[in-house]
N, C-alpha and C positions, 0 to 999 in steps of 0.2 A: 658213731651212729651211721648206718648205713643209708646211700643216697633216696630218698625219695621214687617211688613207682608211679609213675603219674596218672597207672589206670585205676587206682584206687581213689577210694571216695574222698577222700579230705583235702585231695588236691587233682582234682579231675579236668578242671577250666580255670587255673589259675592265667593270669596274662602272658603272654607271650615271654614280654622281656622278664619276670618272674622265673618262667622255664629255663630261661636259659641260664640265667644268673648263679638255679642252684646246682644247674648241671655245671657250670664251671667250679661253682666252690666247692664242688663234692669231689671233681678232681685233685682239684689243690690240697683239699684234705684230705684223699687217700692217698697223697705222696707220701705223707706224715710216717706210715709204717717204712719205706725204703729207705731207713737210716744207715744199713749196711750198703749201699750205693758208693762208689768207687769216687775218691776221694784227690785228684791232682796234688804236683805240687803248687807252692804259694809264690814261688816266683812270678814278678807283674808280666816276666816276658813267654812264660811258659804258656804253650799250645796246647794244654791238656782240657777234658772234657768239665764239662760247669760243675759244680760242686755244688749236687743236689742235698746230700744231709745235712749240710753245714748250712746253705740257705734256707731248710726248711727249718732248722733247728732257732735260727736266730727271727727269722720271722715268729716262731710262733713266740718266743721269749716277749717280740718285740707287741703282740697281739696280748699275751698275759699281762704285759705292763698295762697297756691301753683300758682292758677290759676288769685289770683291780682299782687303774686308776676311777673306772666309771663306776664301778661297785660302792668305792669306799665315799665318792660323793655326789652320787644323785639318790635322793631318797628313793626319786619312781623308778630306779633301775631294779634298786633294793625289795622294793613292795611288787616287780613283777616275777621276782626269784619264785613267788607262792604261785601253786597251780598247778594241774596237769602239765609236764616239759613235750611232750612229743604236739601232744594237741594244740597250744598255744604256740609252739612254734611255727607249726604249717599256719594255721591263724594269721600269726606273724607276716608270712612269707607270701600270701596270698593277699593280703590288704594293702599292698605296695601298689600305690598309683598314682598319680601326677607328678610335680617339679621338688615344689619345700616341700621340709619336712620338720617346720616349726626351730630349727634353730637359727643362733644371729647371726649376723653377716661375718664375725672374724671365725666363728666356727666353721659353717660351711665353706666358706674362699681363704683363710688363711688356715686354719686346721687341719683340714681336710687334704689341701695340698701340700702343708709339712710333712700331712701323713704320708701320701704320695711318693712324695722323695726319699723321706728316710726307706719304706721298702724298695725304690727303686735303686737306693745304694747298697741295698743287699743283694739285691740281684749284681750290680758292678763288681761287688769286692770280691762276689764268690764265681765268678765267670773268668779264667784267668788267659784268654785268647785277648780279652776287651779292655779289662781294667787296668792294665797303663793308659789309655787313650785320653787324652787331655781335648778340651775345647776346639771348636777349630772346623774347616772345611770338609775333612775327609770323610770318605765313606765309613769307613771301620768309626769312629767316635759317632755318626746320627747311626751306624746298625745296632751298636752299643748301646747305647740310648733308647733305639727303640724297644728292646729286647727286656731294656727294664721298664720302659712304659706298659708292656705286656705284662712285667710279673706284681705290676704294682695294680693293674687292673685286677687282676687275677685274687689279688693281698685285698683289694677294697672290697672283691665281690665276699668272700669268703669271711672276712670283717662285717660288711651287711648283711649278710642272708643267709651265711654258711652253718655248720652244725657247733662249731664255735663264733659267734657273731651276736650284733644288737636283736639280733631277730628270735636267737633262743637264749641268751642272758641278757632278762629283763623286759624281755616283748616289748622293744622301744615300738614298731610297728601300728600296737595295739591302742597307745594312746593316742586319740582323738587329734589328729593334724601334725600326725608327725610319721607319715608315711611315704615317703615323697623319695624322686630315685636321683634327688642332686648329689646325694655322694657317690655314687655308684659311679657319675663323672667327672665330677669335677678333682677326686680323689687320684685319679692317675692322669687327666689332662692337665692340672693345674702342680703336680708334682712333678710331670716331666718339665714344666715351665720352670719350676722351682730349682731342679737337678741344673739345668742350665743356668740360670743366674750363679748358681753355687760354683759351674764350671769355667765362666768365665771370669765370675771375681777370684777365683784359686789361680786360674791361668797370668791376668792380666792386672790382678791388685796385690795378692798376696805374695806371688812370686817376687815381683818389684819389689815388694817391702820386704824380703828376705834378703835381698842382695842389697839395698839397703843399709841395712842392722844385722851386723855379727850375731846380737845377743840372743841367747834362747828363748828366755821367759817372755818378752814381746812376740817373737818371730810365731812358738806355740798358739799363743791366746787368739795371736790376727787367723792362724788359720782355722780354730776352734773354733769364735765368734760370727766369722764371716761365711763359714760353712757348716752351722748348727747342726742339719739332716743329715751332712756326711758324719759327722761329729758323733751322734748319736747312734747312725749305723757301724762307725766302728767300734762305739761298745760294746755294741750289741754282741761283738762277734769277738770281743775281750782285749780290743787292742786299745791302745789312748785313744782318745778323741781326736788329736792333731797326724795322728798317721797316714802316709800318703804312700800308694803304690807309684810314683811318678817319678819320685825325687826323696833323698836321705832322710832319712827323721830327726827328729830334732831332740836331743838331750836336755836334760835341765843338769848341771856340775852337781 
């Protein structure tokens, strides 16, 4: 669907941070067509350019999961599918204003920020100047980081409001005290929090317990367990969950 004209009547004075939110998701989903986008290799030390189809690709896998998980069990998701789609979405998109948005506390602060991270490790794995960069003082690992704090902002907006989003499957928006813009933050501020706990218990708990313990089947689970979002983003993108661009991977005999 093409982005929104804002001289037109159905969205003529929507809010400010509204405007801008669908101007960025509408970017991020017209990346969607440059799948033929030039593609690096995968080596962690290689200096090649980001690996825009492969991040786009795996993000929106990662946006399909999210949005059949929400299909298959909210009923009000389910009952906002009926309707005019174009007109209920601007609806949608326009009725966005104050803080909550009617969900509970582990949804919006622990959710929300899983959510965060897992696309901010999409953004890591598919950046291959950054993604060896391990925990730690340097510049190169907080421009890393921030770089995916950006595409995970970008991943929240396009998730909230975007033309693939709760805003047009299922007009979460529309029901009564559930319009509020705390994910739109706390989604990529509370994921970049999230990326870094991930970075330094990889760095400074899991590493340890690898040298440790020869064994595989341990060595695996500690780093699956202990970095779930990374864990998650590597599937996304088809590799194990315990894969690391840092250091060897681990086998199972």
């Amino acid at each position: 669907m093409p982005c929104p004209d804002f001289d037109t009547e159905i969205v003529r004075r929507p809010p400010v941070l509204v405007r801008l939110a669908v101007v960025a998701s509408c970017a991020v989903t017209s990346a969607f067509s440059q799948q033929d986008l030039v593609e690096t290799r995968r080596s962690g030390s290689d200096e090649g350019n980001f690996q825009w189809g492969a991040a786009l690709r795996q993000s929106l896998g990662f946006m399909a999961l999210e949005h059949g998980f929400r299909v298959a069990t909210e009923s009000d998701t389910r009952a906002g599918l009926k309707g005019p789609f174009v007109r209920d979405y601007f609806r949608s998109i326009t009725a966005l204003h104050g803080w909550g948005d009617g969900d509970p506390f582990l949804i919006n602060y622990v959710g929300h920020p899983f959510q965060g991270a897992v696309s901010g490790f999409i953004q890591v794995q598919n950046d291959p100047r950054f993604r060896a960069e391990e925990f730690g003082a340097s510049t190169r690992y907080w421009q890393s980081r921030l770089r995916a704090l950006g595409w995970a902002a970008a991943y929240s907006t396009e998730f909230e409001l975007g033309p693939i989003s709760e805003a047009s499957i299922g007009n979460v928006s529309l029901t009564p005290g559930h319009a509020g813009v705390v994910d739109l933050v706390v989604t990529p501020v509370g994921g970049f929090a999230v990326m870094l706990a991930e970075d330094a218990l990889d760095r400074y708990v899991i590493r340890r317990f690898e040298r440790w313990t020869p064994h595989p089947l341990p060595r695996l689970l500690m780093r699956g367990f202990l970095n779930p979002n990374r864990s998650l983003a590597n599937m996304l993108s088809g590799k194990v969950p315990w894969k690391r661009d840092t250091r060897p991977d681990v086998t199972v005999p």
